[in-house]
Phi, psi and omega in degrees: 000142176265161219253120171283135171231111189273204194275318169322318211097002171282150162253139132264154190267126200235159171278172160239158215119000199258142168281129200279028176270006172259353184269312190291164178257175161069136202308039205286173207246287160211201187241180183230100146288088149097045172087346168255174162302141169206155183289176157309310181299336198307125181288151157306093177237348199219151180289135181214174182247134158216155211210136159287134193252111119346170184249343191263014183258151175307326141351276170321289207292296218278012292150289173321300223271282185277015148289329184285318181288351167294292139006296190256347153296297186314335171297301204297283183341315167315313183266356205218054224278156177087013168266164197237128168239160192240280167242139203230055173265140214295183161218169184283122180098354172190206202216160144205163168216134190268134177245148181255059170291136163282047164179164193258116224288188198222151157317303199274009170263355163334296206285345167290304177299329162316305198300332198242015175247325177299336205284326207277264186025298181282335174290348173072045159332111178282154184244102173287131179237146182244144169259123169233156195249174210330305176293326191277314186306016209248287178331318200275250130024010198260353161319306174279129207269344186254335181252010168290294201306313146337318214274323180272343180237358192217088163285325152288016182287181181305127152106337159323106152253072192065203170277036152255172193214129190261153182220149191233121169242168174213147174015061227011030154281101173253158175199169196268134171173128167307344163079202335306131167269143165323161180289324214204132186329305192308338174260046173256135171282205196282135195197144185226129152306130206245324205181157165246182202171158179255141167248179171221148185310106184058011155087029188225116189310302170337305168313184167296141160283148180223159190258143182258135185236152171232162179210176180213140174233135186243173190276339183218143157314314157321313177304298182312345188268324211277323169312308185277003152279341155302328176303325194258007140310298170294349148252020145264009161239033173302108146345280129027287176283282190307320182287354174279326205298295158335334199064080131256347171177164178234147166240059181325092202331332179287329167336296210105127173317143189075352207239135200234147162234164183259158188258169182273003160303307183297344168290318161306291167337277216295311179316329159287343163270320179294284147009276210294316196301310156002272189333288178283032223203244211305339156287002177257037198036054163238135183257166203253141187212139190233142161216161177317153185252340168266209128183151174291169186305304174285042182242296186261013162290321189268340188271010168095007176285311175299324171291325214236349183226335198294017150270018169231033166253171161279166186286103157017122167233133199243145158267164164322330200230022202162150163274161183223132158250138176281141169283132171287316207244147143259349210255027162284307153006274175296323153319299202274341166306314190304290221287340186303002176191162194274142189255162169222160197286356155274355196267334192272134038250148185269138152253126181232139178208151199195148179248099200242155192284159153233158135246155183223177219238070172297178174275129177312324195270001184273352182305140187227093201048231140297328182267344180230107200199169191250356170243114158201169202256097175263164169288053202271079184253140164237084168268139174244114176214182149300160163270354174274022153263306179004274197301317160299314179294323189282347189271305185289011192249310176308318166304305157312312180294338166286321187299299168329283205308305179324292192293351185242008151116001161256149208243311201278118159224137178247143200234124163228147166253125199227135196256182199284131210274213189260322182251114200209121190250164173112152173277177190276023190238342163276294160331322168278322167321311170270048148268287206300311170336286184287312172308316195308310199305326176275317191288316217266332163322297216073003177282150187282177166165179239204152155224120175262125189266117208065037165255007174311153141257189201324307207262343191174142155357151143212179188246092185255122187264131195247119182282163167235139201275193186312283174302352151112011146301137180263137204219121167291137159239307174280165144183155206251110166237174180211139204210116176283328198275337179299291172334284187311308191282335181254002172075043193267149149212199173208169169267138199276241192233326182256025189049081204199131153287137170214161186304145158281175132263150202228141147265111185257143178217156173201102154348280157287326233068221186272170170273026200253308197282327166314336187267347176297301190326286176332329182285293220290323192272356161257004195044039136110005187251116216264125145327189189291290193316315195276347212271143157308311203220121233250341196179135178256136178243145203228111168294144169285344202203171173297313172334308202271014176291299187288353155249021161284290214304304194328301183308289192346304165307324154310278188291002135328292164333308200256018170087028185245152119346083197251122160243197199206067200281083164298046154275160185274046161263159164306166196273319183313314192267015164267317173323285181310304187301320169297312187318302176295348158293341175075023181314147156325276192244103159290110175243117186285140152203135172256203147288263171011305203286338211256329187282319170282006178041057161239161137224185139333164205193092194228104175248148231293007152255016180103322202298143195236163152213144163238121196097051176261134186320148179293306212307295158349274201284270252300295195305309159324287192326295178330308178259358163309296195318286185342284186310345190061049167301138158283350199256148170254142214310176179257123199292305176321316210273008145256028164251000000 
């Protein structure tokens, strides 16, 4: 008989053939067999370890999220006879699944499709699961022009099992998949149509366009509610929305898609990251390096972009003698900075940083804003050392990077290390030395992580620090990689000690990314009300009357003087609605002045949640404000304790 060894450590003894969801205790959803997911139905045939999978586990949830999406394609088909569907896989926090349909669905048909995935629902549908080998899925399925094209060209696709293909059916609705599935319609938790969208068949233009419905499923009606007020969290802090209500930047149609220009509020914003990023960069031994947004082609021949990126370059621009690519990368660039003069094992380690523009040739429909674009500016260093320096160096690009992160107000980070991806250059005896590298450096750290695995990029390892903002979104931002092959591809050395040439090793790290996408985070995650430092327009001073114009600009000039960011608003409006105007700008501070205010060298004190003090010294808030600014605080003064 075969022997179950459970999470406890009891063993039991099953006949065999018994499912091993009868073996478990507790409400499981499905199981984890010898580490992997399986349904509830999975038979017991062999001695195994096994464990109940929850619904409240990340597991459970994305196990739950594609069952729901099977649900909801068999709803649409229902309602929709002649639809064709193609891939339905969870994603985080949901599902979507793309349909080839005959009519072009509406926002207000979500709520049809919901009514008739609840219907399935009720019925407690058992979710079957099958093996059919080529011919018969060709058969079952070969109606559909999207699971034929699976079934005949990708054996490692979804529903692939060698040349057999497993299939999950529910009350004769069926699709190609590997499961594991819920047992039964009846156990889908709380679920919502969130929305629609166009795919292209794999995501390749050339293909069918298909309509995408996303949805989202929780393990309780409580989860789904508190999820769906983060959407709308999340979209009163859209990036997007905020930068027009601030002014802070445009994407103007001559432009073009991805590519933004800043306004000058948004020139302030951003001028305040650049300022800073400077700063900390050359007190950390890093020197500023400016290079060209072009090169000729054997510039990215040699450094592998072209073979290995080059669909995320732009298209060639040729002269009488050479082709010019605009750069996706800075860091062939900074290699020839290096190579510009013979180097020694004393110039190292060199740290170079630059606020260098890239482009890259995105895809239209992946543009997101800010967060996605095809022109922006990264926070871009390259050290160049030994290699018995690698590991010191590398603790310090995590050290600067914690620091950074700190100071614009994140706390939270998940950290991964992603080892070398399918498309790569460099040998396996360099990937391995930087991989072991950045793991000694992460053991060594104490920082926690994960290895995402083939998530590297082309040239090397990396460390990618991912923060989580105010609402518990997770945002990538930094990342550190480390790389033998560029060094190696481009010949750089230096003379070592022992008057010997030897290879350098090269670290590329960017912090922020870009500065573009940082500053979308940075919106979304203060929802546009900015620390001191960061606020484009840092305080408003609001006359009660025309009188009190010319001694509002005087203060203005005070606080000029101390380097903070000041206006005046001399409009003919009322002081409530100058008020209420500084608030929808997310001004710091407001300061009213009357008489009262001009004669006592005082003023009002109004920051921007409403809270007032009145009869505050100027030179006071003048002195706050300054060293707020200074400090770059996160906390905004306390209004009490000056009065």
């Amino acid at each position: 008989m075969p022997k179950v060894t459970l999470e406890s450590g009891e063993i039991r003894d099953v006949e065999a053939g018994t499912p091993v969801g009868d073996v478990l205790d507790g409400d499981a959803i499905c199981a984890r067999v010898d580490g992997e997911l399986v349904d509830l139905s999975w038979p017991v045939r062999d001695d195994v370890t096994a464990a109940a999978v929850l619904v409240t586990e990340p597991d459970g949830l994305r196990v739950l999220r594609h069952s729901t999406a099977h649900v909801m394609a068999q709803a649409v088909c229902d309602l929709y006879p002649g639809a064709k569907y193609a891939i339905g896989p969870p994603i985080e926090d949901g599902f979507y699944y793309d349909f080839d349909l005959p009519v072009s669905l509406s926002p207000e048909e979500l709520e049809r499709i919901e009514a008739r995935m609840r219907e399935i629902a009720a019925a407690g549908q058992p979710f079957v699961r099958e093996e059919l080998d080529r011919a018969e899925a060709l058969n079952q399925f070969g109606w559909n022009d999207f699971k034929r094209e699976i079934i005949e060209t990708a054996e490692a696709d979804e529903g692939a099992l060698g040349d057999r293909f497993s299939v999950y059916r529910n009350d004769g609705w069926a699709d190609l998949c590997l499961g594991p599935h819920i047992p039964a319609t009846s156990r889908l938790g709380a679920f919502k149509l969130l929305m629609l969208a166009g795919a292209y068949w794999r995501a390749a233009e050339a293909k069918p366009q298909l309509q995408r419905i996303y949805g989202t499923a929780w393990a309780s009606e409580e989860d789904l509610a508190a999820y769906l007020h983060r959407l709308e969290e999340a979209e009163r802090r859209d990036h997007r929305r905020l930068g027009r209500q601030l002014d802070l930047f445009s994407s103007p149609e001559e432009l073009g898609p991805g590519l933004f220009v800043w306004h000058p509020r948004g020139g302030a914003f951003r001028k305040q990251i650049e300022d800073f990023e400077r700063e900390i960069h050359l007190a950390n031994g890093y020197v500023s390096v400016f290079t060209p947004h072009i090169a000729r082609s054997v510039l990215w021949e040699t450094s592998g972009h072209l073979a290995k990126y080059a669909d995320n370059m732009y298209p060639a621009m040729k002269d009488e003698s050479a082709e010019y690519f605009v750069k996706p990368m800075n860091c062939p660039f900074h290699v020839l900075i290096y190579k510009s003069q013979t180097r020694s094992y004393r110039d190292l380690p060199m740290r170079l940083f630059e606020l260098g523009t890239i482009y890259r040739h995105e895809r239209i429909g992946t543009l997101h804003g800010l967060l996605r674009i095809r022109g922006g500016t990264q926070d871009d260093s390259h050290i160049i050392c030994r290699e018995d320096q690698l590991i010191e160096e590398i603790l310090r690009a995590f050290e600067l990077t914690l620091e950074i992160h700190r100071t614009f107000g994140f706390e939270d980070f998940v950290i991964n290390l992603s080892t070398k991806p399918g498309a790569a250059i460099g040998n396996e005896e360099m990937w391995a030395r930087a991989t072991e590298a950045l793991r000694r450096a992460l053991d060594s750290s104490g920082l926690d992580y994960s290895v995402a695995e083939g998530e590297g990029a082309f040239y090397g390892p990396k460390v990618d620090f991912h923060a989580r903002d105010a609402i518990g979104r997770l945002w990538q931002l930094t990342t550190v990689q480390c790389d033998f092959a560029l060094p190696d591809r481009f010949a750089m050395e230096y003379m070592g000690e022992d008057n010997e040439r030897h290879r350098p090793v090269m670290i590329h790290r960017a912090i922020l990314g870009t500065l573009e996408r940082f500053s979308a985070v940075l919106i979304e995650h203060y929802g546009g009300a900015f620390p001191l430092w960061l606020a484009p327009e840092q305080i408003r001073i609001v006359p009660v009357a025309d009188r009190h114009t010319e001694p509002a600009r005087d203060l203005a000039a005070k606080l000029l003087e101390r380097g903070l960011r000041v206006e005046v608003d001399a409009s003919r409006e009322t002081v409530p609605k100058k008020i209420r105007a500084a608030q929808l700008m997310k001004i710091p501070y407001t300061l009213v002045v009357g008489d009262k205010e001009i004669e006592a060298d005082t003023v009002a004190v109004r920051d921007r949640l409403g809270n007032e003090v009145r009869g505050v010294l100027f030179d006071r808030f003048a002195d706050a404000a300054a060293r707020e600014a200074h400090e770059r605080s996160l906390s905004g003064i306390d209004l009490a304790g000056l009065a």
